[in-house]
Structure formats: structure tokens, C-alpha cells
N, C-alpha and C positions, 0 to 999 in steps of 0.2 A: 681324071683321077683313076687310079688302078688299080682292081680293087683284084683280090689274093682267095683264092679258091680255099675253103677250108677242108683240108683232109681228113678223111676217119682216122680214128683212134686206131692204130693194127691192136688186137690181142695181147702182140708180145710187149709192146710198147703200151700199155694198160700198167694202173699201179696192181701192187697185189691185193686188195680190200675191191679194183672195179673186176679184177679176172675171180676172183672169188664170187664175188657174185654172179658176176657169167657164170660160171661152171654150178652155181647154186641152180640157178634159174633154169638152168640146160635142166638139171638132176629132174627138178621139181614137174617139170613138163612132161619130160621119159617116163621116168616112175618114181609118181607122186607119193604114194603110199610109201615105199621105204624111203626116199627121200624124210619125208614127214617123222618116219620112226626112228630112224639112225638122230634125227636130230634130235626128237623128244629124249633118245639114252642120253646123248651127251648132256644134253641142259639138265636132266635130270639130276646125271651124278655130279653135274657141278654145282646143282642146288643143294646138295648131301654136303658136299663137300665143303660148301659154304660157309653149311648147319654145322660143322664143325670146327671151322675157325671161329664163328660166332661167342660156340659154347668154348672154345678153350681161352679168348678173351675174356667172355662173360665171369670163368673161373678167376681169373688172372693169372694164369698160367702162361699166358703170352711173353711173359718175361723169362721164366725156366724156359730149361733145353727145349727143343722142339718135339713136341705132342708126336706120337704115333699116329700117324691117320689109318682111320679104320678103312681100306682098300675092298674089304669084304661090305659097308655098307652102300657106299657109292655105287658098287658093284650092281646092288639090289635096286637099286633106286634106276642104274641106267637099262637094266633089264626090263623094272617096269616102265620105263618110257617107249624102251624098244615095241616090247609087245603089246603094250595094254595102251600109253597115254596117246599116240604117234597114230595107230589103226584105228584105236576107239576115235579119237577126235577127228578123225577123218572124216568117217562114216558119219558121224554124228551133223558136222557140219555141211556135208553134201545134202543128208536128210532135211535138213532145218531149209537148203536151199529149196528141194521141191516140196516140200510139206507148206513153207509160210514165202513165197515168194513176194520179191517186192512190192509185184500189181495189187498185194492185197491191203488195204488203209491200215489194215491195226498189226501190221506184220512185227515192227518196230517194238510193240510190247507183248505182242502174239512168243516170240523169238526170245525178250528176256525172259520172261515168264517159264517157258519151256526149259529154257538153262537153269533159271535158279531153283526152281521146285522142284523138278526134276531128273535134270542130268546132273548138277550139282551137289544134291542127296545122295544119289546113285555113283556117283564118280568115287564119292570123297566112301561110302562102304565099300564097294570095290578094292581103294587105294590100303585101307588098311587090312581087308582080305589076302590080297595077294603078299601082302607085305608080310602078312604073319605067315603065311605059308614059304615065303621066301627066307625069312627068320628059322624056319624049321620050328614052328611054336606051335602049342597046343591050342584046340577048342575052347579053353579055361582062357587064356592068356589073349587071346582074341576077344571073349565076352567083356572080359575085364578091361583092355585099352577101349572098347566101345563104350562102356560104362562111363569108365572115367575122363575120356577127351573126345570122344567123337560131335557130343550134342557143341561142347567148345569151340571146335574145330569147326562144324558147319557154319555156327554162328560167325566166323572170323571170316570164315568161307563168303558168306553175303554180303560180308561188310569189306571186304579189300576188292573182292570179283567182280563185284557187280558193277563196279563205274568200267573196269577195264570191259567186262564183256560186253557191256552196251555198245559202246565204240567198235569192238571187235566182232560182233556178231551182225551191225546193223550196217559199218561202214572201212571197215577192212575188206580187199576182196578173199572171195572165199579161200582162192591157193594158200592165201598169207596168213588164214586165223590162224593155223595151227602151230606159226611159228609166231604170233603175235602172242598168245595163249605163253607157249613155253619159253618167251622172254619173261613174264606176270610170274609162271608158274616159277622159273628161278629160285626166285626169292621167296615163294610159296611152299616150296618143297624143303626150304630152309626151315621156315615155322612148322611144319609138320614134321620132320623129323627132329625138333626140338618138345614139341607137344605130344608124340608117341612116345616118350620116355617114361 
């Protein structure tokens, strides 16, 4: 029987979804950090972006001419992934590795616990700080979204997050939370710029 040597896959001979991820994975390894942040903008504003098909459906507008999309909000949204969600999540998740490491028995709710009481209160005032200052919006107008959606907002926040970050925080490796996060977040940054309005 004759049995046939299997060849590697060359690069160029690769589809384009397996060389995308090479060149993802090279990225991530080089440099993790903007790696990490360049993707947090994109999914950001595509979660903006979303938030506003959603609502131009929701409207029934879907049927009239095609909506303006607001290019100045996405805009806001992919800055804050840039800066804020992509570095913060970073650091956060490298911490969380030497702070509760696996060797420790109660790591597993040591680590939820730390996400949800803490980072996740803190994340989610953050998100609407920057956001208002990215709006160009006052002191007043800030108090007042906190008022009115924020306690809503975390509430929604515990109840969508917390199955995905169990998974992602206890059994995703660490390179990959941040892009396992900003797949969840997607559609999270959809509700949130629907519930800031």
C-alpha cells in the first residue's frame, strides 16, 4: 500500500478567513495591546452601527428611503474601543491572571466576582463618562443619563455578562478574552447606545 505524504498548506494557497487569521495571530503576538485596541474600535463602531439599524427598524423606517447613518456616532464608539475598551481590557485581564491564578481552588468565583462587582460597575461609569465628553456634553447631561439609565444598564449588564464572562474569564485563554469580550460586547454596545438616548 502507498501511502502519500501530506503537504502543508503554503500561506498563499491558504483560503482568505485561514490567512486572516495568521496575520491576526502574528498581530496579537508582536503587539498585543494595539492589536487588542484596533479591534475593540472596529467592533465598537460596528456595535453603534448596529444600534442603528436596530432603531431605524424598531421605527419602521426600514421601508422609507435609506436613514442617514450618524458616521460621527460610530465614530465615538470606535475611539472608545480604541483607547479605553482594547487597553483597559487588557491590563485588566493580565491582572486578574496574576492576582487569582489557577493554582488557587476558589479562582473560578474569586475572578467572577472581581468582574462583576467591580470592573463591571466601573467599566460601565467609565463608558458613559467618556462617552459624554466625547458628545461634547455637559456636567448636567452626564448626571442626568446616570440617573436615568445607568442603575438599568448595570442591571442588564449582570444579567447578559455574566454567563459569557464566566466562560471567558475562567476558560478562554487569556490572548483571546479580549476579543471574546468584544464579540458579547457587539451587541452590547448596541443596547447601550439605544439605552443612552
Amino acid at each position: 500500500m502507498m501511502t502519500v505524504a501530506s503537504a502543508p498548506v503554503s500561506v498563499r494557497d491558504a483560503s482568505v478567513h485561514v490567512r486572516l487569521l495568521q496575520q491576526y495571530l502574528f498581530l496579537l503576538r508582536k503587539y498585543p495591546v494595539l492589536t487588542k485596541s484596533v479591534t475593540s474600535g472596529i467592533l465598537s463602531a460596528l456595535g453603534n452601527l448596529l444600534s442603528q439599524v436596530l432603531e431605524e427598524r424598531k421605527k419602521g423606517k426600514h421601508e422609507a428611503p435609506a436613514a442617514k447613518t450618524d458616521v460621527a456616532g460610530a465614530a465615538r464608539y470606535a475611539i472608545y474601543g480604541l483607547f479605553i475598551t482594547g487597553p483597559v481590557s487588557h491590563v485588566f485581564y493580565q491582572l486578574m491572571e496574576t492576582w487569582m491564578p489557577t493554582t488557587d481552588p476558589y479562582c473560578i468565583i474569586k475572578r467572577l466576582l472581581l468582574d462583576r462587582l467591580f470592573f463591571a460597575p466601573g467599566f460601565l461609569l467609565l463608558f458613559y463618562f467618556v462617552m459624554n465628553i466625547l458628545e461634547a456634553k455637559g456636567w448636567e447631561d452626564f448626571e442626568m443619563k446616570m440617573r436615568r439609565s445607568y442603575w438599568t444598564a448595570l442591571k442588564m449588564n449582570w444579567k447578559v455578562w455574566t454567563p459569557f464572562q464566566f466562560v471567558n474569564i475562567n476558560f478562554v485563554p487569556v490572548q483571546f478574552r479580549v476579543l471574546f469580550a468584544n464579540m458579547v460586547a457587539l451587541f452590547w454596545y448596541a443596547y447601550l447606545a439605544s439605552v443612552r438616548k
